[in-house]
C-alpha positions as CSV (number, residue, x, y, z in Angstrom):
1,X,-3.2,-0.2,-32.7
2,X,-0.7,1.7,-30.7
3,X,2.3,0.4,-28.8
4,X,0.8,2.2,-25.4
5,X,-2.5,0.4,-26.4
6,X,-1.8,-2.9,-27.4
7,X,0.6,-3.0,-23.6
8,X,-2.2,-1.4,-21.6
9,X,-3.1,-4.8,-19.9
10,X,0.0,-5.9,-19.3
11,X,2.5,-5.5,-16.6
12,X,4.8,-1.9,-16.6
13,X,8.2,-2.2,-17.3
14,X,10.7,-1.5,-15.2
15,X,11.6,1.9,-16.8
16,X,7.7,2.8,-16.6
17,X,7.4,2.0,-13.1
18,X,10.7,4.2,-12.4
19,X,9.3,7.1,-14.6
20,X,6.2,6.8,-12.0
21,X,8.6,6.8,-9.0
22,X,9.8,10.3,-10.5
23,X,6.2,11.4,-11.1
24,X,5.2,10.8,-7.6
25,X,7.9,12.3,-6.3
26,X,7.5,15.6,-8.3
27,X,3.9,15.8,-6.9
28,X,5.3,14.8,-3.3
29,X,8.1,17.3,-3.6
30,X,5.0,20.2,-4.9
31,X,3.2,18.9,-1.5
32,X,5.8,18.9,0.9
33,X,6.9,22.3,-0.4
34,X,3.2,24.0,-0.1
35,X,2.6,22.7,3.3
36,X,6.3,24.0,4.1
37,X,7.3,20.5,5.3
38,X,11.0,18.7,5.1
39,X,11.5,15.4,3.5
40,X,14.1,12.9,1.7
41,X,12.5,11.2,-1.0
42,X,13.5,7.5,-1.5
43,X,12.1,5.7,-5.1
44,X,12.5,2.3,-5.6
45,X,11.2,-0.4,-8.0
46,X,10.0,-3.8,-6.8
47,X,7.4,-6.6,-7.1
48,X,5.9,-4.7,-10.3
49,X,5.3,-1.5,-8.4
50,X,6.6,2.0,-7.7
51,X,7.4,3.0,-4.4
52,X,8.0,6.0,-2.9
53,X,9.4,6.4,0.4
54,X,9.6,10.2,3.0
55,X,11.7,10.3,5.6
56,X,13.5,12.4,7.9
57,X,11.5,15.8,8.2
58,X,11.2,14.7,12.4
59,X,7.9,15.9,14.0
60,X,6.4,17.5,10.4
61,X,6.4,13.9,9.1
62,X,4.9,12.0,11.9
63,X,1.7,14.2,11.6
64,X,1.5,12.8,8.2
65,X,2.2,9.0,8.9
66,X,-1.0,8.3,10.1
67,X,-2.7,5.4,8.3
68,X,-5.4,7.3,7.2
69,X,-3.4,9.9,5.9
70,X,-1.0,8.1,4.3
71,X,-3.8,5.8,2.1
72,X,-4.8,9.5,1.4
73,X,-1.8,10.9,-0.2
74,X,-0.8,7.9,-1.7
75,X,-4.4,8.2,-3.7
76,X,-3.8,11.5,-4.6
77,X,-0.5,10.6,-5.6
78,X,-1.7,7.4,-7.8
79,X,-4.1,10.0,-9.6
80,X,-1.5,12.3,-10.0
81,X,0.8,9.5,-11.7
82,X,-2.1,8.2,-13.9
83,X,-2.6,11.7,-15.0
84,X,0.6,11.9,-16.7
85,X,1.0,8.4,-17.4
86,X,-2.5,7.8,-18.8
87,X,-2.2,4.5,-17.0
88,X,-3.4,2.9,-13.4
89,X,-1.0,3.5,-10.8
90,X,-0.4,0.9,-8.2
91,X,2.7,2.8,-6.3
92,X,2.8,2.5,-2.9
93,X,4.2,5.2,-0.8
94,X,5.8,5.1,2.9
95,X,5.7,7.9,5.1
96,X,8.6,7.9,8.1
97,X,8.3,4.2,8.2
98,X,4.2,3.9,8.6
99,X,4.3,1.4,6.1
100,X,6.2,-1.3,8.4
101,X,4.3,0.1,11.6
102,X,1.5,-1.4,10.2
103,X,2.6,-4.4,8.5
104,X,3.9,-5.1,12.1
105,X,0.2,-4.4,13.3
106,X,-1.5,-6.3,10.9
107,X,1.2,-9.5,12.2
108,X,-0.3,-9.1,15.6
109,X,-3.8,-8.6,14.3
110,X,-3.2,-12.5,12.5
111,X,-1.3,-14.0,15.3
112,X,-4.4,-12.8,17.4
113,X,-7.0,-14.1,14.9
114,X,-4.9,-17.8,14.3
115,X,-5.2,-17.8,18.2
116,X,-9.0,-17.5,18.2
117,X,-8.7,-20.3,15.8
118,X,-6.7,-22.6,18.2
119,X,-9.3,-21.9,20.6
120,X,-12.3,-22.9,18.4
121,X,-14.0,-20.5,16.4
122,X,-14.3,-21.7,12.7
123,X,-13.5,-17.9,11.2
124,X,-12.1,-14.8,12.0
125,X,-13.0,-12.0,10.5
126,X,-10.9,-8.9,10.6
127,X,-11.5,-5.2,10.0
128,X,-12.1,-3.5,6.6
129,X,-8.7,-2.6,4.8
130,X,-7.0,-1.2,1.8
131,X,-6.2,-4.1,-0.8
132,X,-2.6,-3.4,-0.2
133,X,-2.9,-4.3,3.4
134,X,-5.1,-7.6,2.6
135,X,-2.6,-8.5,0.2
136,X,0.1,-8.4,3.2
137,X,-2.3,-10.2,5.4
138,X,-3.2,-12.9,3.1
139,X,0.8,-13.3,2.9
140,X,1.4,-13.3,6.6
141,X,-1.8,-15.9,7.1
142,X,-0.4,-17.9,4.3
143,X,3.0,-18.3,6.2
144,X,1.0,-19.4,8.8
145,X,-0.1,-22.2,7.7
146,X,-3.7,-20.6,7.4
147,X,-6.7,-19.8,4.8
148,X,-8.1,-15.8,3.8
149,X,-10.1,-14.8,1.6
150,X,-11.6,-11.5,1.1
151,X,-15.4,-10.6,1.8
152,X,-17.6,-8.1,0.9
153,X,-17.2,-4.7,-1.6
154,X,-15.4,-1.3,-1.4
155,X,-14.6,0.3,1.8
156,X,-16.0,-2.7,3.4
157,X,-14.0,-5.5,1.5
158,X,-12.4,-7.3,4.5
159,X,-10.3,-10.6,5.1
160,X,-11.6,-14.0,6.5
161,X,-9.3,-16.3,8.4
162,X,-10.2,-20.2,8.6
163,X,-7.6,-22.8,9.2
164,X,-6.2,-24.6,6.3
């Protein structure tokens, strides 16, 4: 069995996970280029993923830090990486700081839900989102003093707050 093989199911290295960072940001660089759009690029390595920030670009960027978007290209992106890597990608890329925009938003969305909770109801249920942004919001209930779990399948998979 073959060293790629028999490593498959385990966690990437720190040199794999950089050699994804300079993946993405080939592809990144071939999309910023075709759309004709500025952009610093920004890799960095932590918690056992790639990640891949743009900034700077002004107005050009912010048309492209909408969520929606962003989960997009990052997708794209991820396929991009597994192409030449032959493995799953889990990088996460930031465009002109829409990453902490909505881990800021999803803050406000559990301090609102923990409220409901102080007022009564036995569950809060919140609106679908990408599994990066339940894993935030299962870290941000968890500091909280508070119980998630996720619900439901695919696009619809959401996050349940009850009170610990």
């Amino acid at each position: 069995m073959s060293e790629h093989a028999t490593r498959s199911h385990e966690e990437p290295t720190t040199e794999e996970l950089e050699a994804e960072g300079d993946h993405a940001a080939d592809y990144i660089e071939g999309l910023l280029d075709i759309a004709d759009l500025d952009g610093d690029l920004d890799i960095s390595v932590a918690s056992g993923r790639a990640y891949l920030s743009i900034t700077g670009g002004g107005e050009d960027l912010d048309r492209l830090s909408m969520p929606d978007t962003v989960q997009a290209l990052q997708e794209l992106t991820r396929l991009a990486v597994q192409s030449e890597t032959g493995r799953f990608s889990r990088l996460i890329l930031d465009i002109g700081g829409s990453r902490e925009a909505r881990a800021t938003e999803l803050r406000g969305l559990v301090d609102a839900a923990i409220a409901q909770l102080a007022a009564g109801r036995s569950e809060v249920e919140l609106e679908p989102m990408s599994s990066y942004e339940r894993k935030l919001v299962h870290d941000i209930v968890a500091e909280r003093g508070h119980h998630s779990e996720s619900r439901g399948e695919g696009r619809d998979r959401r996050l349940v707050i009850t009170v610990a």
